[in-house]
N, C-alpha and C positions, 0 to 999 in steps of 0.2 A: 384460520387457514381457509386458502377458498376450494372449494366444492369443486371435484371432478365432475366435468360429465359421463352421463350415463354411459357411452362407448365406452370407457376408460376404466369401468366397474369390472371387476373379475369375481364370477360367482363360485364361490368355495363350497362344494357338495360332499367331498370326500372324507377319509379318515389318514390323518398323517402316521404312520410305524414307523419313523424312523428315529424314535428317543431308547434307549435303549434302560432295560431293565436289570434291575443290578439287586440281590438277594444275599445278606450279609447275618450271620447267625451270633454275631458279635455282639448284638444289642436286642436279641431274644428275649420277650418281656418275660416268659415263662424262668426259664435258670435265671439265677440270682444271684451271680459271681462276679466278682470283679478283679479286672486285672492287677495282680501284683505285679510291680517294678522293684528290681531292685533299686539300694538304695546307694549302690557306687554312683559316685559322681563323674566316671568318667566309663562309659561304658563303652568303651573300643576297643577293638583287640591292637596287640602289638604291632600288627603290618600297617593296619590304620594310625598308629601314634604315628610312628614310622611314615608315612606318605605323608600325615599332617604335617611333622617337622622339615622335609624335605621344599615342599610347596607352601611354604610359609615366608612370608614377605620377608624375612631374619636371614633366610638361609641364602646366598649367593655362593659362596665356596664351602666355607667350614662352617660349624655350629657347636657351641658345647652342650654338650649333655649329661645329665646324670642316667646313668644304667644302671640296674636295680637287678642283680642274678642270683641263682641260688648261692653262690660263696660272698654275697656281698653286695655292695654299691658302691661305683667307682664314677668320678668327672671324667669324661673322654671328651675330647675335640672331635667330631666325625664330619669326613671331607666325602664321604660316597656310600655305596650300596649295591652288593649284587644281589642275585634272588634269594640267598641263606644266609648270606654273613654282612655285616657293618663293617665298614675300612673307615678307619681314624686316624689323624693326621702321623700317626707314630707307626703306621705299616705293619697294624696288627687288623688281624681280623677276627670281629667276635661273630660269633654264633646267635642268629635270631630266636632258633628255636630254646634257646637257654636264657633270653631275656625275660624277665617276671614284668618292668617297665620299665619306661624310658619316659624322663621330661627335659625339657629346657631346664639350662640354670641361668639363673638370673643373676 
C-alpha cells in the first residue's frame, strides 16, 4: 500500500469511552451452579403453539389440529382465533385457557 504523506497523518492522543461496559454475574467464577433446563422439548407456552401454527407456511385458511384438554384429545380443523377462544371449521369455540396443547396432525 503506498505511504500517505505526512499532511494526511492524524495524530491520535486521546482516550476513546465510547465501548460500553457490560457486567454479567452469570458466569461468576466464584458460585458454582449451573443452569438447569428443563428437559420438555417443546418449551412454549400455548399462545406461542398457537401464533406458531397460525404463521406457519401450512396454514392459508384452515388447519387441523390435535387439541389435548383436560377431558381429552380431540382432531379439530381450526379456520381463526380471537383473543380467548379457537373457532373451527364446525362453529364451535374452544376455550384457550382450557388447552393443555395443541400440535399439527399430520
Amino acid at each position: 500500500m503506498k505511504e500517505l504523506p505526512k499532511m494526511y497523518h492524524n495524530e491520535f492522543n486521546k482516550e476513546i469511552a465510547n465501548n460500553e461496559k457490560v457486567f454479567s454475574t452469570m458466569y461468576d467464577r466464584k458460585i458454582d451452579k449451573k443452569i438447569k433446563l428443563p428437559n420438555n422439548k417443546n418449551n412454549y407456552t400455548i399462545e406461542q403453539k398457537i401464533y406458531n401454527i397460525f404463521n406457519s407456511p401450512n396454514y392459508i385458511y384452515k388447519v387441523d389440529v390435535t387439541i389435548v384438554t383436560d377431558s381429552g384429545s380431540s382432531n379439530k380443523r381450526i379456520v381463526g382465533k380471537t383473543k380467548t377462544h379457537l373457532i373451527t371449521m364446525d362453529n364451535e369455540y374452544i376455550p384457550i385457557n382450557t388447552i393443555r396443547d395443541i400440535y399439527l396432525t399430520r
